[in-house]
C-alpha positions as CSV (number, residue, x, y, z in Angstrom):
1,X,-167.9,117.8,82.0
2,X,-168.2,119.4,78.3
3,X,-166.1,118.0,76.1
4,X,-165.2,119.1,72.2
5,X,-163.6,116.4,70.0
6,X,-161.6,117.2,66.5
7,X,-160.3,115.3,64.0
8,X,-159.0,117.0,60.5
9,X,-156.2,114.7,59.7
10,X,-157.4,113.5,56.8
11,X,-160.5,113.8,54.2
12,X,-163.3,113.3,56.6
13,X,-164.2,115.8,59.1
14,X,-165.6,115.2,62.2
15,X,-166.6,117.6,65.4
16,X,-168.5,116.0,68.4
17,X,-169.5,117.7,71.8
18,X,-170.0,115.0,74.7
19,X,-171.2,116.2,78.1
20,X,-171.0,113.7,80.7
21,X,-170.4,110.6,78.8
22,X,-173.5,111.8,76.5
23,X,-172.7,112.7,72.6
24,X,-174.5,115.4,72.8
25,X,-174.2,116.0,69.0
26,X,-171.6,115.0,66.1
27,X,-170.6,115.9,62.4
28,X,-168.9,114.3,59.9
29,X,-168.5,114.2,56.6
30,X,-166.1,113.2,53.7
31,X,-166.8,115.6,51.3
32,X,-163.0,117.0,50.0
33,X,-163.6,120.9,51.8
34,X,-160.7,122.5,52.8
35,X,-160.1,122.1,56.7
36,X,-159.0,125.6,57.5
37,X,-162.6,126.9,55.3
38,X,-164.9,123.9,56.8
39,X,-163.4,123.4,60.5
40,X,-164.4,126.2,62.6
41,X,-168.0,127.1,60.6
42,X,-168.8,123.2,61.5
43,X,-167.4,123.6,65.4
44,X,-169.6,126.9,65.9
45,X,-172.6,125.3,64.2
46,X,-172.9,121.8,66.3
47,X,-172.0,124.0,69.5
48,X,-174.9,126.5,68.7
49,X,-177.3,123.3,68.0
50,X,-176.8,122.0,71.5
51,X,-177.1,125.5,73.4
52,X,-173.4,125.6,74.6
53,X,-170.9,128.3,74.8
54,X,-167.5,128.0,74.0
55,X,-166.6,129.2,77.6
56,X,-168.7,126.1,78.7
57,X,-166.4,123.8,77.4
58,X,-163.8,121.9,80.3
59,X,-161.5,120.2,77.6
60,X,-160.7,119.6,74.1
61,X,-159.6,116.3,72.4
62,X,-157.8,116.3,68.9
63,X,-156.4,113.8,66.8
64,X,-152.9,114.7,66.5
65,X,-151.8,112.9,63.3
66,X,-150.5,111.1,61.2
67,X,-152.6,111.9,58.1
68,X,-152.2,115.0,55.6
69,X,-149.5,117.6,56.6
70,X,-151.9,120.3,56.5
71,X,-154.8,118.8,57.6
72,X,-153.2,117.6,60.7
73,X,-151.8,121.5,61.2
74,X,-155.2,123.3,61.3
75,X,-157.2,121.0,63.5
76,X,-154.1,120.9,66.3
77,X,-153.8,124.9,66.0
78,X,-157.6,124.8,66.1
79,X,-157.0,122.7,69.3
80,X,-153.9,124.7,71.0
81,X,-156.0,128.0,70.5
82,X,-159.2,127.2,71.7
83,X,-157.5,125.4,74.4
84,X,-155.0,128.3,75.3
85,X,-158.1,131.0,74.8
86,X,-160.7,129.2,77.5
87,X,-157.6,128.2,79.6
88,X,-158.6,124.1,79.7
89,X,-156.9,120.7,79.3
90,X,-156.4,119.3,75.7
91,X,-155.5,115.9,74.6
92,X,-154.2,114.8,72.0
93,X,-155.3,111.2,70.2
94,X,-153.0,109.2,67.5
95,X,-155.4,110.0,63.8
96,X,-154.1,105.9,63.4
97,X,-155.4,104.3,66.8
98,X,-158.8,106.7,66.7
99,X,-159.7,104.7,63.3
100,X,-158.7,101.3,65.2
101,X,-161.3,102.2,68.1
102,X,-163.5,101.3,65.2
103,X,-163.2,97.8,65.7
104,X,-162.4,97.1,69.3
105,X,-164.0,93.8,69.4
106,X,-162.0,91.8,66.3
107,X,-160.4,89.0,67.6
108,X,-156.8,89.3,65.9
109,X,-155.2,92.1,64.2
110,X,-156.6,95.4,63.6
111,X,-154.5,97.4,60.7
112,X,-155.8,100.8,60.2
113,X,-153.7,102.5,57.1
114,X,-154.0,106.3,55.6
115,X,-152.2,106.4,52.1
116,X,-149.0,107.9,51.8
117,X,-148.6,108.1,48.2
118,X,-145.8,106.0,46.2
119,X,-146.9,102.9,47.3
120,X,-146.2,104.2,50.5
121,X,-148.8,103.9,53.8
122,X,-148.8,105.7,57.4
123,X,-150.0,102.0,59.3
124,X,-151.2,101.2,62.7
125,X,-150.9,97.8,64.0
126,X,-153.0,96.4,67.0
127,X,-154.3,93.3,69.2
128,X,-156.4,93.7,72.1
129,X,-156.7,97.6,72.1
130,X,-153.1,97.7,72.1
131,X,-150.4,99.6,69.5
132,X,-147.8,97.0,68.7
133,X,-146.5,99.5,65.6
134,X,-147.2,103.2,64.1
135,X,-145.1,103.9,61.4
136,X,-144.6,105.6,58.0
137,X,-143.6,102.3,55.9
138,X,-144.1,100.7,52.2
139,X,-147.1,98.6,51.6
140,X,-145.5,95.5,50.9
141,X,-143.4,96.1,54.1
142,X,-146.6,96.4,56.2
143,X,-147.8,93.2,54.8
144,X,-144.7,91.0,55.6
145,X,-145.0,92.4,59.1
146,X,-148.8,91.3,59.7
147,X,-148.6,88.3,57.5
148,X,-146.0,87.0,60.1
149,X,-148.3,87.8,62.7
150,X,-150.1,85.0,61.7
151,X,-153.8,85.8,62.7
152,X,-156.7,87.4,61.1
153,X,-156.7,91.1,59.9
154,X,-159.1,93.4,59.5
155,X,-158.3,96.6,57.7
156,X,-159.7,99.7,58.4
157,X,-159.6,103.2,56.9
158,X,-161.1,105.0,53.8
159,X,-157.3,105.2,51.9
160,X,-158.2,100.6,52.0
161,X,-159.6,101.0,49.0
162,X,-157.0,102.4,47.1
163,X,-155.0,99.2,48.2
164,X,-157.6,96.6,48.7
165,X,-156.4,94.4,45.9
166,X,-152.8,93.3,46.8
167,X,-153.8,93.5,49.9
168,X,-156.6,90.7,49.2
169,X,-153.2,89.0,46.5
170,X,-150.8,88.7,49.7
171,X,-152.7,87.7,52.9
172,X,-155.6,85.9,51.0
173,X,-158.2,84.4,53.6
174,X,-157.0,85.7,56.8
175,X,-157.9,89.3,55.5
176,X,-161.2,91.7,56.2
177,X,-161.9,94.8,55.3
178,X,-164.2,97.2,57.7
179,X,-167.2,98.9,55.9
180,X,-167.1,101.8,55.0
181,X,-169.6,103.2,58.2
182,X,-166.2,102.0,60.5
183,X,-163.8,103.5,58.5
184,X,-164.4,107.2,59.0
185,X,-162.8,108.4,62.3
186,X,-165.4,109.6,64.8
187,X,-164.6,112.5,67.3
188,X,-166.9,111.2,69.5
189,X,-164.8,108.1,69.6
190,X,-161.7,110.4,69.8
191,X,-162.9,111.8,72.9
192,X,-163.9,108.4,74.7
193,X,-160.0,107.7,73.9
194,X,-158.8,111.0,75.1
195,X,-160.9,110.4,78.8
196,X,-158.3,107.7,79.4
197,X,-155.3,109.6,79.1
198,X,-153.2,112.2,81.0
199,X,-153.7,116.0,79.3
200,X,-150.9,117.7,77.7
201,X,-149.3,121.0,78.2
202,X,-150.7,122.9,75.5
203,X,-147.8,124.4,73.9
204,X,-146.4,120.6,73.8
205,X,-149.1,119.3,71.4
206,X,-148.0,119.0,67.7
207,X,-148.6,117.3,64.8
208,X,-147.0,113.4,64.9
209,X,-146.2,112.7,61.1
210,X,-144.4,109.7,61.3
211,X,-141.7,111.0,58.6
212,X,-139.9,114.3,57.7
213,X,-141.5,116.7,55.4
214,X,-140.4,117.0,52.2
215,X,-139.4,120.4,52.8
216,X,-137.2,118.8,55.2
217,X,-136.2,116.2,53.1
218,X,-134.8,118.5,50.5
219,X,-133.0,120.5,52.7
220,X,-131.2,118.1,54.2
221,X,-130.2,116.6,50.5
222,X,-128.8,119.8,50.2
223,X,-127.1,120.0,53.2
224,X,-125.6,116.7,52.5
225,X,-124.7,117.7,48.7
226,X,-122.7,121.0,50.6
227,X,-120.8,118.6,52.4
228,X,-122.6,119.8,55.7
């Protein structure tokens, strides 16, 4: 089985092809390049390295968000398409729990965070490979909730660094950070995740963002302000 794995929820890109349990090949990168420029050049170049034809592929796994609002839109439509086009399965991975499979062997909490602006974070919570809390919350809220957990955390995520030091100022000792080789997702990883899951009806996968747009936002201010 041929599998194609994309993730474009954030910064990092990352394409892998897998072909019975084998990563066949896999790209990544960091580098800030627009998704809907960078995405599809990268997914035809690693297919073309390792011989295989789009037709070839049985089923495509994508990270389905949170992360940035447009990022998260081109690599499910990306998805949905080539999916819809080659009539296969697609699956469809939480952008928070693919960074976690990172770090499946910490014994205690792994926190995986993607920034969210105004002190603001999109946070995953788990123990033992399993999600205890997703959500769209402040930073200071995040840390009360694994503080009380009372175990070690590890952090994980590139967006760490931008909140490394009160992280470090309110859970002190009991607080790691991953490197910054485990804090990149992996598609190849996304895919391993996607294997254990049921697929989804194609025209059912969409982006999970974890809060309203601010599109959304405003318009319902307005609503409200019109008495509606």
């Amino acid at each position: 089985m041929i599998w194609l794995g994309i993730d474009t929820s954030q910064t990092p890109l990352s394409v892998a092809v897998v072909k019975d349990d084998q990563v066949l090949a896999e790209y990544k990168s960091s580098i800030k390049i627009t998704h809907s420029i960078g995405t599809m050049p990268a997914i035809e170049e690693l297919l073309k390295k390792v011989d295989i034809q789009p037709s070839e592929l049985d089923a495509i796994a994508v990270a389905n968000g949170p992360g940035s609002y447009t990022g998260v839109r081109i690599g499910v439509t990306i998805a949905k398409t080539l999916a819809w086009t080659l009539n296969i399965p697609i699956f469809s991975v939480s952008s928070l729990q693919l960074l976690a499979a990172n770090a499946p062997y910490f014994p205690g909490v792994v926190c995986t965070i993607m920034d969210a602006r105004r002190g603001n974070v999109f946070a995953g919570i788990y123990v033992d490979g399993e999600t205890v809390q997703e959500a769209h919350m402040s930073l200071p809220e995040l840390l009360e909730t694994v503080g009380e957990m009372g175990q070690p955390v590890l952090f994980v995520g590139m967006d760490v660094a931008i909140h490394w030091e009160q992280i470090k100022e309110v859970l002190g000792d009991k607080v790691q950070r991953a490197n910054a080789a485990f804090s990149l997702p992996s598609a190849a990883v996304l895919i391993e995740l996607a294997k254990g899951q049921e697929a989804t009806e194609v025209h059912s996968v969409v982006p999970e963002y974890l809060r309203i747009t601010e599109a959304e936002a405003n318009w319902m201010k307005e609503q409200k302000k019109n008495g509606n």
